[in-house]
C-alpha positions in Angstrom: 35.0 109.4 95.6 31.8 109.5 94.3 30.1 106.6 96.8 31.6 108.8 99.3 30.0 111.7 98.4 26.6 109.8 97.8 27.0 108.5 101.6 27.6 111.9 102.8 24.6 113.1 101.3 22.2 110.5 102.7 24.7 111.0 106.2 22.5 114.5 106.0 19.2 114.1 104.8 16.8 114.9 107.3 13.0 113.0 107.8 10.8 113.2 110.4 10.2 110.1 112.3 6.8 111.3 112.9 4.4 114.1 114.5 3.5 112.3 118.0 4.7 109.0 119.8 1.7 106.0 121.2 2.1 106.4 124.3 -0.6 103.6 125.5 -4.0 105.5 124.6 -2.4 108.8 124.5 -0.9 110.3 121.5 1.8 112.5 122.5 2.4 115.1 119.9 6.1 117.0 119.6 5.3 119.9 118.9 3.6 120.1 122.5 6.5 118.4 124.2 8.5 121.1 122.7 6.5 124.3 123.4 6.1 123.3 126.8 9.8 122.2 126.9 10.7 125.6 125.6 8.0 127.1 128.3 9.3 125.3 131.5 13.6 126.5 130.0 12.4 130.1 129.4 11.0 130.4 132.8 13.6 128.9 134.9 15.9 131.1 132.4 13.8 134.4 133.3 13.6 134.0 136.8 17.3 133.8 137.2 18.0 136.5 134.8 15.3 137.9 136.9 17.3 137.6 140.5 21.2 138.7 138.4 18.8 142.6 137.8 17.5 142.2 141.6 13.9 141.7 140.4 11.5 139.4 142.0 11.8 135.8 140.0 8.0 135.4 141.3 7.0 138.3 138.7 8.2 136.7 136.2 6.6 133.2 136.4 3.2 135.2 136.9 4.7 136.9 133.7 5.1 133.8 131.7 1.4 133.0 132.3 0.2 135.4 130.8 2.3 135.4 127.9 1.3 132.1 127.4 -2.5 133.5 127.5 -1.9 136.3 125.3 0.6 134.6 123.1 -1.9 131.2 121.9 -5.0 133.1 120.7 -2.4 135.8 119.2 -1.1 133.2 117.0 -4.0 131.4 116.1 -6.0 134.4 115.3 -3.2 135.7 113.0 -3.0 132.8 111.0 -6.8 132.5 110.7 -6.8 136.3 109.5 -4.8 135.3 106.8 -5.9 132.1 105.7 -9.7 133.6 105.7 -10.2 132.1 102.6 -10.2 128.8 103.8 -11.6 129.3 107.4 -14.6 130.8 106.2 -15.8 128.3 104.5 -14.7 126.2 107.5 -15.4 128.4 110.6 -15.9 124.9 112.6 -12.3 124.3 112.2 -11.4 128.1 113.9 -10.5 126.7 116.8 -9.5 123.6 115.8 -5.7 124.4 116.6 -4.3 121.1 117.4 -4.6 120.5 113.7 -1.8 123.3 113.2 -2.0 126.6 111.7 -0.3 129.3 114.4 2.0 132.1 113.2 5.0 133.3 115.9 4.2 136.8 114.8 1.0 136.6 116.2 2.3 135.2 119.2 5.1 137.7 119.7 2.3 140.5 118.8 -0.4 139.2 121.4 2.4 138.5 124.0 3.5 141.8 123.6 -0.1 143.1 124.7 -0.3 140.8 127.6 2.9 141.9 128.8 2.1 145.4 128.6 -1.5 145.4 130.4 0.9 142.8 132.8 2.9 146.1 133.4 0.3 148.5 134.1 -1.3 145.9 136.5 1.9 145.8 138.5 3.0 148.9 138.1 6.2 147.4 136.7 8.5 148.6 133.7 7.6 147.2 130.6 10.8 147.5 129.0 12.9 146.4 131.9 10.8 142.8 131.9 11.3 142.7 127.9 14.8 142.4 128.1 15.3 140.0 130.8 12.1 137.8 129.1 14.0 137.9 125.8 16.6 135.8 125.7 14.2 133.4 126.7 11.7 134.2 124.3 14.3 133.7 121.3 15.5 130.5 123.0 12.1 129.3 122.7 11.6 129.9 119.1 15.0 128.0 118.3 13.5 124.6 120.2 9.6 125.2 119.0 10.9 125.4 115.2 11.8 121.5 115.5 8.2 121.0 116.1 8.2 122.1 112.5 10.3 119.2 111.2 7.9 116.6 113.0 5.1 117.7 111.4 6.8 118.2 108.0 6.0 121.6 107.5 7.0 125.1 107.2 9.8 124.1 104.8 11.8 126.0 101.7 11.8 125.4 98.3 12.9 122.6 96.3 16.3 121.6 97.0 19.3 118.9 96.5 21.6 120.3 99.0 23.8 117.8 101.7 21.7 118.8 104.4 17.8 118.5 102.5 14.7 117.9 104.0 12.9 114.7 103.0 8.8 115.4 102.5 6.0 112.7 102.5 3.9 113.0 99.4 0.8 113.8 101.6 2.8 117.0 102.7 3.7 118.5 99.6 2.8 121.8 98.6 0.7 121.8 95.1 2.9 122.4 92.3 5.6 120.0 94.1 4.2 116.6 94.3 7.2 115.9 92.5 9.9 117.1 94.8 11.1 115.0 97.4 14.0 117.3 99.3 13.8 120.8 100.0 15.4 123.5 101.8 15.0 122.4 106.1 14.4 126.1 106.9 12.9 125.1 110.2 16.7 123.9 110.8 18.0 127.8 109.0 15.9 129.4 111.7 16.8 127.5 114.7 20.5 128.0 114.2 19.5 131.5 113.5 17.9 131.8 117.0 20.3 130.0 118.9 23.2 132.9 117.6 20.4 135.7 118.6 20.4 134.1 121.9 23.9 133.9 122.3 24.7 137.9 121.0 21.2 138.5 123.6 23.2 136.7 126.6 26.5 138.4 126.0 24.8 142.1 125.8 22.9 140.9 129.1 25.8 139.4 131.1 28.8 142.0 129.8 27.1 145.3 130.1 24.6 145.1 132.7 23.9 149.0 132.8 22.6 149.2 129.2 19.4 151.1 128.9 16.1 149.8 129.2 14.4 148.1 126.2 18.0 147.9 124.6 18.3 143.9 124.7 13.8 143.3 123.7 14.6 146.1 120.6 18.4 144.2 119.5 16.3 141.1 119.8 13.8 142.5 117.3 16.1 143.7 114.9 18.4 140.5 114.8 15.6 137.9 114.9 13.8 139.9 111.8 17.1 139.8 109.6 17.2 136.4 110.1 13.4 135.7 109.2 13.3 138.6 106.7 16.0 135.9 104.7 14.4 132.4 105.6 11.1 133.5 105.1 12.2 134.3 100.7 12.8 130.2 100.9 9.8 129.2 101.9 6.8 128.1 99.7 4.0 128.3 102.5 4.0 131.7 103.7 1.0 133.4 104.7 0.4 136.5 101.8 -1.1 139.7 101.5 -1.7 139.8 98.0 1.4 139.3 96.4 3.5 140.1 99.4 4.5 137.8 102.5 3.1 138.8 105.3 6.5 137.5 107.4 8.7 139.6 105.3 6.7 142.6 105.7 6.7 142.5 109.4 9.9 141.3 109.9 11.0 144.8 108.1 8.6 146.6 110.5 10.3 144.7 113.3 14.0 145.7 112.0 13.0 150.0 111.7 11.2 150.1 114.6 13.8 148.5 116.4 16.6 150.6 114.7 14.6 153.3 115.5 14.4 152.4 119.3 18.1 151.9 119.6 18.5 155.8 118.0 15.9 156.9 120.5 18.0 155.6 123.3 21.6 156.2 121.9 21.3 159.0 119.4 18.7 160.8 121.2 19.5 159.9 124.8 15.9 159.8 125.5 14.6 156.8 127.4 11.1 154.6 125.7 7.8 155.0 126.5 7.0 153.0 129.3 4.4 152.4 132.1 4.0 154.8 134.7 5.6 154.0 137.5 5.3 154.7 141.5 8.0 156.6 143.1 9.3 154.4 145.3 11.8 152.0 143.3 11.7 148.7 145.1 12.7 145.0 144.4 9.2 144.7 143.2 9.4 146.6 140.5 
């Protein structure tokens, strides 16, 4: 019984076969192949979510452009912010990010500015493409986080559970040279995001007259319970002082959300959106 149980636990350990594959001269990295894997699903995804609310599926790919433009920087710049200690005395490495070091809140808060200037440009609603973009979005983060586990980062703490996370001594936090195995959050969150998108699908295909901004603002508050959780395991998270910077906005994520599902519910007012022309076409 014992062996057995030994087995099993091996059956389960995870290790990364690597960061990239030799691909001839070219070193193909995963984590790229995944964010643009998870780029090329969430648009296809959008644009047919897109065409089931009557909205033109071309808005949307010009959509996802920007996103992408707003969305890159936002994360780098966030994780820069708060890693200043280090970047300063390396400002030649500021840009450097195909070394790693981007944050998903700083992607989620710079796409969020993209998409609302997008809004204004078009004279679309704001609210109306942030539900149809974000089951896509939270898609997305479930595939990127396995770019995570290739690059043997952005793990939990020291651990001996069935399902542990095997971590090359060059990757070891200090402190934990020791430790092998530890906690495969990047696995913890993907799960996670995979059940947001499912509860995100449901809302969107079983009650297609729910107000605008409902599905972005449940997508807010679910994702953030989940990372609020995860992000306690974890031994590299960015800090403000004594406080993690992921927990903090993850809490800011799941009140303002609350509050924008009172707003709309409680209230029975609608959000703050773009001004919009009078005529209510396909368009828009």
């Amino acid at each position: 019984m014992l062996q057995t149980l030994l087995n099993l636990t091996v059956a389960f350990e995870f290790t990364s076969p690597g960061a990239g594959i030799q691909l001839g001269p070219a070193n193909l990295r995963w984590y790229g192949i995944l964010i643009a894997s998870a780029v090329l699903i969430g648009m296809a995804l959008s644009q047919r979510l897109a065409r089931m609310r009557q909205l033109n599926p071309d808005l949307v790919g010009d959509l996802v452009i920007w996103l992408i433009v707003g969305a890159i920087p936002g994360a780098r710049i966030y994780y820069v912010l708060f890693q200043w200690n280090y970047y300063s005395q390396h400002p030649e490495q500021i840009l450097a990010i195909w070394r790693g070091g981007i944050a998903i809140h700083g992607a989620i808060i710079g796409g969020t500015l993209a998409a609302i200037l997008f809004s204004r440009l078009k004279q679309c609603s704001f609210w109306r493409l942030a539900d149809i973009v974000a089951p896509s979005l939270i898609l997305g983060q479930a595939i990127g986080r396995w770019g995570n586990f290739f690059n043997s980062e952005a793990f939990g703490s020291p651990t001996n559970v069935p399902w542990k996370l095997f971590i090359p001594p060059e990757h070891r936090p200090s402190g934990y040279e020791a430790e092998a195995y530890y906690h495969p959050t990047f696995l913890y969150e993907s799960l996670w995001n995979l059940m947001v998108f499912g509860l995100l699908m449901a809302l969107f295909l079983r009650f297609p007259k729910l107000k605008r901004g409902t599905i972005f603002l449940v997508y807010a508050i679910a994702y953030s319970l989940g990372r609020f959780w995860i992000e306690g395991l974890r031994t590299d998270s960015l800090m403000l002082g004594p406080l993690k910077m992921a927990q903090m906005v993850s809490l800011i994520g799941i009140v303002l959300g609350g509050m924008g599902l009172v707003w709309l519910y409680l209230l029975k007012r609608p959000l703050p959106d773009v001004k919009l022309p009078r005529s209510n076409s396909f368009n828009v």
